[in-house]
VOGU-644454 format. One record per residue (C-alpha): x, y, z; residue in one letter. Coordinates in Angstrom, 3 decimals. Each point is the difference from the previous one (the first is absolute). Layout:
BEGIN
+----------+----------+----------+------+
|        u |        v |        w | gufi |
+----------+----------+----------+------+
|        X |        Y |        Z |    A |
...
+----------+----------+----------+------+
This chain:
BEGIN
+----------+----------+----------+------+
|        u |        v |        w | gufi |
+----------+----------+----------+------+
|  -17.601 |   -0.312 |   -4.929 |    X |
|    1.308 |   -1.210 |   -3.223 |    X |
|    1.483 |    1.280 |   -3.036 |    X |
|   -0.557 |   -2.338 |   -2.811 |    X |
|   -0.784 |    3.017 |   -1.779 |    X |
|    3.342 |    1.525 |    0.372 |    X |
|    1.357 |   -2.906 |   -1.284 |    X |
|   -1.882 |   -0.375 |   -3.267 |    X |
|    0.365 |    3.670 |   -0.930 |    X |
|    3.981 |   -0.617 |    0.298 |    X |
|   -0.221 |   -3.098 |   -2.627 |    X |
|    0.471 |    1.873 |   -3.148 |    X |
|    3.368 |    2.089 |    1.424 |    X |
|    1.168 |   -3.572 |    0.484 |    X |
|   -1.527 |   -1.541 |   -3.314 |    X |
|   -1.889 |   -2.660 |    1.616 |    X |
|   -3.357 |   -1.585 |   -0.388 |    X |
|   -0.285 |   -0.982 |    3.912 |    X |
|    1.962 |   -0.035 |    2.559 |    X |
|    0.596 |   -3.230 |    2.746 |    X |
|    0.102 |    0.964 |    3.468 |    X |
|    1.570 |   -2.995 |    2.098 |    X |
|    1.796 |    1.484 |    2.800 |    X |
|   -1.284 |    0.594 |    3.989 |    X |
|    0.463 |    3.597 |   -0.622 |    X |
|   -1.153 |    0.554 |   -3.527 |    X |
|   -3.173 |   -1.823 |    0.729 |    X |
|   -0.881 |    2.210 |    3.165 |    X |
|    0.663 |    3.221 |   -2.292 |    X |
|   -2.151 |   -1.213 |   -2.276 |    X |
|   -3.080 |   -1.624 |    1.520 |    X |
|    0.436 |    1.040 |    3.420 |    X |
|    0.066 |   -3.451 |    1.660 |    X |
|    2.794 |   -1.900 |    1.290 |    X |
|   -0.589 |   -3.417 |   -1.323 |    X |
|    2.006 |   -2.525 |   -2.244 |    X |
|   -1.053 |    0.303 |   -3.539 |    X |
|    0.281 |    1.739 |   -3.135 |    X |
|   -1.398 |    3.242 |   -1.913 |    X |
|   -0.247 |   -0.041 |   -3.473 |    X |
|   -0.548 |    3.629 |   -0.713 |    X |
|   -0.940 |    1.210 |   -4.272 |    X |
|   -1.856 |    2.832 |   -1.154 |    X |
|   -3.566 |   -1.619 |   -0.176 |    X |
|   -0.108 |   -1.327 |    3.939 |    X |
|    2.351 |   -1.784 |    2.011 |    X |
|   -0.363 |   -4.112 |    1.671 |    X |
|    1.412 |   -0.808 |    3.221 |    X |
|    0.838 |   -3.806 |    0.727 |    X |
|    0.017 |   -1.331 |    3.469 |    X |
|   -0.657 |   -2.480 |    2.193 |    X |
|   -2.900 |   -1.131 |    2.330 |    X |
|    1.558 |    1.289 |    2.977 |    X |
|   -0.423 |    3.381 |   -1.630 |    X |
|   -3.654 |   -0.335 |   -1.176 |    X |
|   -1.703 |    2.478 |    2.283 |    X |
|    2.727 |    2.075 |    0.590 |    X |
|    0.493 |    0.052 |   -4.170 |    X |
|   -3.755 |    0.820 |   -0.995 |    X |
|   -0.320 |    2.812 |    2.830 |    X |
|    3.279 |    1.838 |   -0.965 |    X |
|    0.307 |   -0.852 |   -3.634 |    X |
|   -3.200 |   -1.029 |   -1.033 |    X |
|   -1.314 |    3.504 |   -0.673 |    X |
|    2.534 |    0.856 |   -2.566 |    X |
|    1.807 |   -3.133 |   -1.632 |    X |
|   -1.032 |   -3.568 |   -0.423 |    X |
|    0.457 |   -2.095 |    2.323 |    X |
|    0.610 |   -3.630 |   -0.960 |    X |
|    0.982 |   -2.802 |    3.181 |    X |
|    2.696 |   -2.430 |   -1.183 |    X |
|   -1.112 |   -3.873 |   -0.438 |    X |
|    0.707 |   -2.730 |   -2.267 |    X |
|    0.954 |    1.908 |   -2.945 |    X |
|    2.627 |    2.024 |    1.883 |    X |
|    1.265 |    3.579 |   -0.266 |    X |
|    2.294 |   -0.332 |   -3.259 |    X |
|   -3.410 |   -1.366 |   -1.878 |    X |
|   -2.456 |    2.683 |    1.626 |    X |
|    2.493 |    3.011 |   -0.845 |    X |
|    0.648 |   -1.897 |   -4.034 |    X |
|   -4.025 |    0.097 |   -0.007 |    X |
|    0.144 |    3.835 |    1.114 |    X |
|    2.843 |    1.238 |   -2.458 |    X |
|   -1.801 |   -1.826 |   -2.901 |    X |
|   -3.132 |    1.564 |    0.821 |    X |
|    1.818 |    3.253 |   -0.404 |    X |
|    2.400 |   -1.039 |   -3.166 |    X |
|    2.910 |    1.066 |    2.471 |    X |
|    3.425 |   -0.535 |   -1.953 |    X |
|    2.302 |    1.603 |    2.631 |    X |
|   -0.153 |   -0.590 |    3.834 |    X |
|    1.718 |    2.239 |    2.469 |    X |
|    1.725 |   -1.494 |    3.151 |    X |
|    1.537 |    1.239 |    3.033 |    X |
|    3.395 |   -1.834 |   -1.078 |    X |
|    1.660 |    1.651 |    3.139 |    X |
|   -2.200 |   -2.257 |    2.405 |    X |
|    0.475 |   -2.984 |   -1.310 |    X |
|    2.328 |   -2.963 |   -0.111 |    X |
|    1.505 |   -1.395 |   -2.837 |    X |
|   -1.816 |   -3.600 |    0.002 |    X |
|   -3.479 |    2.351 |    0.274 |    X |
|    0.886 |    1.830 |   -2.921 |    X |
|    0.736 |   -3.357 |   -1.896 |    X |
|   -3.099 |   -1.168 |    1.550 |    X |
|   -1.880 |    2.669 |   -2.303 |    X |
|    1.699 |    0.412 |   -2.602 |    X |
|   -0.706 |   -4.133 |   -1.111 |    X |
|   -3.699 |    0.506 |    1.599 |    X |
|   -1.347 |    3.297 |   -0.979 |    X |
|   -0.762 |    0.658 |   -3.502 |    X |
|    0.803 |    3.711 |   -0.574 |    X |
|    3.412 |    1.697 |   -0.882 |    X |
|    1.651 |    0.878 |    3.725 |    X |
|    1.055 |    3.315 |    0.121 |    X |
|    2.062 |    1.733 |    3.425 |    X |
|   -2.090 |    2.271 |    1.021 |    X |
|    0.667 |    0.150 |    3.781 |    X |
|    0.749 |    3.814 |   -0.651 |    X |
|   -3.433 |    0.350 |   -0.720 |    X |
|   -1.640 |   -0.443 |    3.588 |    X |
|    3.096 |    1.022 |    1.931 |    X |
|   -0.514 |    3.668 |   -2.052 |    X |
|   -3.651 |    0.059 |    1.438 |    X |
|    1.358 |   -1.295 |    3.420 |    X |
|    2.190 |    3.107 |    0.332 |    X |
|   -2.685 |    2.430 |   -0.158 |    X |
|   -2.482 |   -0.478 |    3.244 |    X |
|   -3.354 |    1.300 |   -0.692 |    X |
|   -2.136 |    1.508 |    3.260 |    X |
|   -1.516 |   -3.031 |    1.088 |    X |
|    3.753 |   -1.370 |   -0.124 |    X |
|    1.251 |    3.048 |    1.712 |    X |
|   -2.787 |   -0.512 |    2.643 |    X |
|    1.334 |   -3.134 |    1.198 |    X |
|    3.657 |    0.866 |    0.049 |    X |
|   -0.831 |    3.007 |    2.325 |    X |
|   -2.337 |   -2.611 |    2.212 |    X |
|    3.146 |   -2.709 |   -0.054 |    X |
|    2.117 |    2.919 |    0.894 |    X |
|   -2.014 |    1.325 |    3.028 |    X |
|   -0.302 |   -3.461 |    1.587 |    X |
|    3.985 |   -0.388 |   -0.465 |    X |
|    0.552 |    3.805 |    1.306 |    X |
|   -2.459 |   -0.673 |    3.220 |    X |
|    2.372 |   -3.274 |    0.324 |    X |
|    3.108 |    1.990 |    0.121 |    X |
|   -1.367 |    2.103 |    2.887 |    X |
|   -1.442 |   -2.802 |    2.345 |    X |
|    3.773 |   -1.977 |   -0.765 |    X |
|    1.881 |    3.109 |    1.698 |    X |
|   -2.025 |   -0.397 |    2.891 |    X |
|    0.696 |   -3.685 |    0.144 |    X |
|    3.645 |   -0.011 |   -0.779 |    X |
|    2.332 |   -0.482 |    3.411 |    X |
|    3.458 |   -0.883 |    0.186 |    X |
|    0.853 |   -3.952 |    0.340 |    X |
|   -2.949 |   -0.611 |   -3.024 |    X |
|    1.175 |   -2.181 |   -2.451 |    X |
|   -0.081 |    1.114 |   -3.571 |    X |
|   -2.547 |   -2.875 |   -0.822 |    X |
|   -2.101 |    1.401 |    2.748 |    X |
|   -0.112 |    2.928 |   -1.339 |    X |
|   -1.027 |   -0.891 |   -3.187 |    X |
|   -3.008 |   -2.296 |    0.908 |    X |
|   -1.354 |    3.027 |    2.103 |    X |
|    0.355 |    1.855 |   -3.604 |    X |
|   -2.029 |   -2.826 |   -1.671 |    X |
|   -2.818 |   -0.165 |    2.940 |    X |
|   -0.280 |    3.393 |    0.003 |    X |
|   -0.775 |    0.087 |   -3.461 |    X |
|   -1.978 |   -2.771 |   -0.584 |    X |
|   -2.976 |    1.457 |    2.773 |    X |
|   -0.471 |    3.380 |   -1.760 |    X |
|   -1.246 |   -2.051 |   -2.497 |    X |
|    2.574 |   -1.060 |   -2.517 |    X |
|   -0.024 |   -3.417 |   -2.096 |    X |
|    3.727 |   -0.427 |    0.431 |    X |
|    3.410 |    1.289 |    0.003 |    X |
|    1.205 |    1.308 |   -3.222 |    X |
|    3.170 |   -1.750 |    0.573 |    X |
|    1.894 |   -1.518 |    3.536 |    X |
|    1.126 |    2.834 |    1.862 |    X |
|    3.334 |    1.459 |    0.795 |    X |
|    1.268 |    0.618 |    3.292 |    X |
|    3.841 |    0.400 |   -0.171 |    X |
|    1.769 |    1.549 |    3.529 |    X |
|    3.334 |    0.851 |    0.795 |    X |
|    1.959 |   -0.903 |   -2.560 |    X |
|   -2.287 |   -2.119 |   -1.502 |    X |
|   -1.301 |    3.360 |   -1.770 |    X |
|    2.467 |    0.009 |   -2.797 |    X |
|   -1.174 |   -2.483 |   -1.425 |    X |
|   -2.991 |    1.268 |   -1.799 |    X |
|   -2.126 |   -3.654 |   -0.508 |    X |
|    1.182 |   -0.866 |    3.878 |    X |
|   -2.463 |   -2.988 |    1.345 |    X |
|   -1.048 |    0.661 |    3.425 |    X |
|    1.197 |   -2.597 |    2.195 |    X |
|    0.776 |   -0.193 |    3.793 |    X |
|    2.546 |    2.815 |    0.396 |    X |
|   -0.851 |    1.708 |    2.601 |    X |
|   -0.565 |    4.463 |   -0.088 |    X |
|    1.972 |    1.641 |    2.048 |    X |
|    0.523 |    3.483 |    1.065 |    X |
|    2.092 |    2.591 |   -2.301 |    X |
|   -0.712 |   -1.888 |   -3.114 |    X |
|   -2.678 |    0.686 |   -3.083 |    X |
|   -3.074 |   -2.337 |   -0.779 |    X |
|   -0.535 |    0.006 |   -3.432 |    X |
|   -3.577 |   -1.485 |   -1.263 |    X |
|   -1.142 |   -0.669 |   -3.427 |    X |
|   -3.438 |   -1.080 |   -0.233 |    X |
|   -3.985 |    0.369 |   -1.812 |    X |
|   -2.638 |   -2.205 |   -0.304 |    X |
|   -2.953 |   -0.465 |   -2.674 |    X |
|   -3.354 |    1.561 |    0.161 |    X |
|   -2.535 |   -1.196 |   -2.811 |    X |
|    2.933 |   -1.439 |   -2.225 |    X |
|    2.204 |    3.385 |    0.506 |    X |
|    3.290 |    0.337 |    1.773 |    X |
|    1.233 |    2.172 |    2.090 |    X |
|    3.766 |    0.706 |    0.682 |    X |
|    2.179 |    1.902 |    2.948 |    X |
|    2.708 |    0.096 |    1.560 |    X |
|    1.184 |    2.009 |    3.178 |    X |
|    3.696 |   -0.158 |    1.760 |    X |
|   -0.802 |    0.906 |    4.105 |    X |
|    2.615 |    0.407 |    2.341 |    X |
|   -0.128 |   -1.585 |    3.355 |    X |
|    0.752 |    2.440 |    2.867 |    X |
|    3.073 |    2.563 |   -0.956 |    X |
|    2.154 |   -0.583 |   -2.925 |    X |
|    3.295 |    1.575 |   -1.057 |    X |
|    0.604 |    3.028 |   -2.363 |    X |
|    1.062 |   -2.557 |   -2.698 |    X |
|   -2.835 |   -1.631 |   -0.467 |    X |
|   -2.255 |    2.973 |    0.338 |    X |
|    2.091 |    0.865 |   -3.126 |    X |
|   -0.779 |   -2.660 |   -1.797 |    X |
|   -3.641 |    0.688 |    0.880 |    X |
|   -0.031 |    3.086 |   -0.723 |    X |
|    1.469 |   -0.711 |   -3.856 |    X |
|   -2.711 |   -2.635 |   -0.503 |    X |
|   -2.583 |    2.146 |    0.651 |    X |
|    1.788 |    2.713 |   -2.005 |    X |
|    0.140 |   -2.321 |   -2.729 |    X |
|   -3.489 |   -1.109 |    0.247 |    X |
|   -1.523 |    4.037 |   -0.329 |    X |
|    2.057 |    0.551 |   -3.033 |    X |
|   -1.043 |   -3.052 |   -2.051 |    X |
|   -3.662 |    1.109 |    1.212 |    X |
|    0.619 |    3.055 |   -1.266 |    X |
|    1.707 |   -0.720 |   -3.019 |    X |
|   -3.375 |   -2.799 |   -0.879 |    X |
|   -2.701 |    0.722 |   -2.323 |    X |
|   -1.466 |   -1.555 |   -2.736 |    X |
|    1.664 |    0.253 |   -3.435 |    X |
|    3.335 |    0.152 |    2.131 |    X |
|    2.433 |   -3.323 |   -0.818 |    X |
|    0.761 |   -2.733 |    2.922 |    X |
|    3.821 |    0.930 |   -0.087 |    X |
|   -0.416 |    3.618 |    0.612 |    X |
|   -1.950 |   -0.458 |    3.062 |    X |
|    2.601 |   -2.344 |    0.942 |    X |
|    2.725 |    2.173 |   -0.509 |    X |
|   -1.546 |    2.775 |    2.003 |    X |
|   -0.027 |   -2.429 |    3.276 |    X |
|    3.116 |   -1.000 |   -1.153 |    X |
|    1.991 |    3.105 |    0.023 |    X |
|   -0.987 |    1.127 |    3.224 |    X |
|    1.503 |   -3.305 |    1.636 |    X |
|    3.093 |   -0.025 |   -2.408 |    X |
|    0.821 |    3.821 |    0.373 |    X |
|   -0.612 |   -0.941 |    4.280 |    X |
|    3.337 |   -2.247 |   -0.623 |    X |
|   -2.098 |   -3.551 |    0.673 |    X |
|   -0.760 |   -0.856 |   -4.294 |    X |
|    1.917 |   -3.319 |    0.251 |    X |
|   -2.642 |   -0.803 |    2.932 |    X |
|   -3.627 |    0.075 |   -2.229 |    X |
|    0.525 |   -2.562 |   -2.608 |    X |
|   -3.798 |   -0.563 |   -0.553 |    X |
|   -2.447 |    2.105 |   -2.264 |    X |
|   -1.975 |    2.539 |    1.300 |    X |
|   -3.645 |   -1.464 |   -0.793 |    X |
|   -2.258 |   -2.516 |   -1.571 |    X |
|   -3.555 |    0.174 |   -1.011 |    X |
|   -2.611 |   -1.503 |    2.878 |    X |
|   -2.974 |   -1.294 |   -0.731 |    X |
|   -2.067 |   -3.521 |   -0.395 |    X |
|    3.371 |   -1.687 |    0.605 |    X |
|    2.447 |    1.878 |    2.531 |    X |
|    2.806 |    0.495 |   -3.230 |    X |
|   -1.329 |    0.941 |   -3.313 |    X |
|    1.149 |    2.277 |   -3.073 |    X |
|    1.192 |    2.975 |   -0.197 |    X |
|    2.827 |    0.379 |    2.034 |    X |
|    1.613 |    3.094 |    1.477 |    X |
|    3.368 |   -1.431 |   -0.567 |    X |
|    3.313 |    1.038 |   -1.941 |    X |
|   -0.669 |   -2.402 |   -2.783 |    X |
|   -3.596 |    1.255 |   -0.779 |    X |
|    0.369 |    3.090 |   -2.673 |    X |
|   -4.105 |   -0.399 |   -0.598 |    X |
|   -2.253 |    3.194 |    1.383 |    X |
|   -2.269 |   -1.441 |    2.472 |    X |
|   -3.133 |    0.159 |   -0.484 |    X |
|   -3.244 |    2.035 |    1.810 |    X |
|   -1.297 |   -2.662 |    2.432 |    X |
|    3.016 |   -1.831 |    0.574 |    X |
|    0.204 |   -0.803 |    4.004 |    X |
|    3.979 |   -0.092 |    0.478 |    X |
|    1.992 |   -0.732 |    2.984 |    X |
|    2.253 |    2.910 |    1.751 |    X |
|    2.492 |   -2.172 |    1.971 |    X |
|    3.892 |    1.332 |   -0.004 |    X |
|    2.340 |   -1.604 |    2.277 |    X |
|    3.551 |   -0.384 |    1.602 |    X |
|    1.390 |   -2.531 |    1.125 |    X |
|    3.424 |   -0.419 |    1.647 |    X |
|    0.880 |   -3.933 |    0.304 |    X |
|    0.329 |   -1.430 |    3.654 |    X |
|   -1.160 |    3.074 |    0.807 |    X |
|   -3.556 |    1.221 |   -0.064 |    X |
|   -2.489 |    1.231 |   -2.948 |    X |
|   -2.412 |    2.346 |   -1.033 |    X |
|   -2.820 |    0.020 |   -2.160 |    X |
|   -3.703 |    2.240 |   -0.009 |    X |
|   -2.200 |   -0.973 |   -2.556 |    X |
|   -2.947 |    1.887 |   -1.323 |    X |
|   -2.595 |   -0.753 |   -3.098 |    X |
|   -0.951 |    2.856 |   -1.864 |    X |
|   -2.656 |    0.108 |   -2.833 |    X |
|    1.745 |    1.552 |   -3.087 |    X |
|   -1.922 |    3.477 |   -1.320 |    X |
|    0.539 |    2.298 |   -2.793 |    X |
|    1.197 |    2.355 |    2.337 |    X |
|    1.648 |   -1.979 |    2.832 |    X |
|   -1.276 |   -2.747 |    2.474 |    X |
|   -2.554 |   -0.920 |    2.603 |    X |
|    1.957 |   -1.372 |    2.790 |    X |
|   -2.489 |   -2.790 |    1.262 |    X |
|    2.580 |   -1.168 |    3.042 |    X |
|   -1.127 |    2.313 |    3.025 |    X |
|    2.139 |   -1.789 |    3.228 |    X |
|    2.935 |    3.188 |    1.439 |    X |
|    2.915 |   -0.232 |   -2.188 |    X |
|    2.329 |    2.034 |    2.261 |    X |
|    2.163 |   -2.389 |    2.454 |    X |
|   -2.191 |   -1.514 |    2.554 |    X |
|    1.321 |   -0.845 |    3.966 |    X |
|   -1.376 |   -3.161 |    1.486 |    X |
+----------+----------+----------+------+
């Protein structure tokens, strides 16, 4: 997989002659390997700089479509000067919004081209997943949804939160995934309202919800989820609040499609959980793009007024939380469509019993 050709057909929107790919993520969108180097991409063929632990790995995945040049004495500044003089490149794309300051300075005295911000560029690209993307996300997805089903099996009262969560990770990790997508989230009792909890040695009890945020990373994708299970019988208040979230949750489904902005599918979820009396109790946005890293552009938030776009894999997670108390969230993520969504999440979304 790569999509250095993506990339060069973007340049002239952007008015470059090339475009510098430097970051872990930009690289893997580009070549297709996960390495430590750099992608000089212009019209007339692309170099990628690396280093010697990256030799095999570099001519297998990259070889075929870009060259591929291993980093020695004359270092990567020189090799990628050599490569935009070859191709009388006058202004240079870069991510600016992966890099530091003192790497930017780095460039801008070493590289002899015009720098030009064009992290906009990939990150547009990014928000569209093609099929072999798509693929992936749905493989990611059923290794985190058959997770989710062996965890309510394991879950008994007196397990710590941390427990919990390494079961998540194991679980995940030998159906085949590289990683997790991010540490997981196990928040009980009253741990749940607070929606980036950190599992730790609380104890679950009886009469109280689990909530648990997790995914994990099949062939560079992410996956993303999040289910709230009660253990044993609950009261009619929190079934409530249950019941809302998931309310919330259908309508901002419903209410998605491509060409649609980011704050009207927020506002949908919104509504429901405002006009249910609990508004002051969902302070986050309703979504954020998934993909190569677990939060990427666009967002399915208030402050986006941009129509997403067809492709875009977006997060469905609306949630209420009352301090001290407890918290709810169910997350989906749902491919955006001209004419609605393809809900790739498949665990029961009604309230489950342990």
């Amino acid at each position: 997989m790569n999509h250095l050709s993506q990339i060069a057909a973007k340049l002239p929107e952007y008015h470059l002659d090339a475009m510098l790919v430097s970051s872990a993520p930009g690289e893997f969108y580009a070549t297709g390997l996960h390495g430590e180097g750099y992608a000089v991409v212009t019209p007339g063929g692309t170099r990628y700089i690396t280093d010697s632990r990256y030799t095999e790995a570099a001519q297998e995945t990259v070889g075929p479509y870009a060259e591929v040049c291993i980093v020695g004495e004359k270092g990567y500044f020189t090799l990628i000067n050599e490569f935009l003089e070859q191709h009388n490149v006058k202004k240079l794309g870069i991510e600016d919004g992966y890099m530091s300051l003192g790497q930017y300075d780095s460039m801008k005295e070493k590289l002899k081209a015009d720098l030009c911000y064009a992290n906009g560029l990939i990150t547009s690209l990014r928000a569209t997943k093609d099929e072999e993307e798509f693929t992936r996300m749905v493989k990611a997805q059923e290794i985190t949804d058959a997770a989710f089903t062996e965890i309510c099996k394991f879950i008994q009262p007196g397990m710590t939160e941390a427990e919990i969560a390494a079961r998540l990770v194991y679980e995940m990790l030998r159906r085949g995934a590289q990683r997790v997508s991010f540490d997981p989230i196990v928040a009980s009792g009253p741990n749940g309202s607070r929606p980036h909890a950190v599992p730790g040695e609380r104890r679950v009890q009886k009469g109280e919800f689990i909530t648990m945020d997790f995914g994990c990373v099949y062939e560079g994708y992410c996956s993303d989820m999040t289910r709230t299970v009660a253990l044993g019988e609950i009261d009619d208040d929190k079934k409530k609040v249950y019941e809302t979230v998931l309310k919330a949750q259908l309508a901002g489904i419903a209410a998605s499609r491509a060409g649609v902005s980011g704050k009207d599918i927020d506002g949908a979820a919104r509504k429901v959980i405002a006009d249910a009396g609990y508004g002051r109790f969902f302070g986050h946005g309703y979504g954020h793009s998934v993909g190569i890293e677990i939060h990427e552009a666009p967002n399915a938030n208030a402050r986006n007024e941009e129509p997403m776009p067809v492709g875009a894999m977006v997060s469905a997670e609306p949630g209420i939380y009352i301090p001290g108390q407890f918290g709810v969230r169910i997350e989906d993520v749902v491919r955006m469509e001209e004419g609605g969504v393809t809900d790739i999440t498949h665990s029961p979304k009604e309230l489950i019993i342990l």
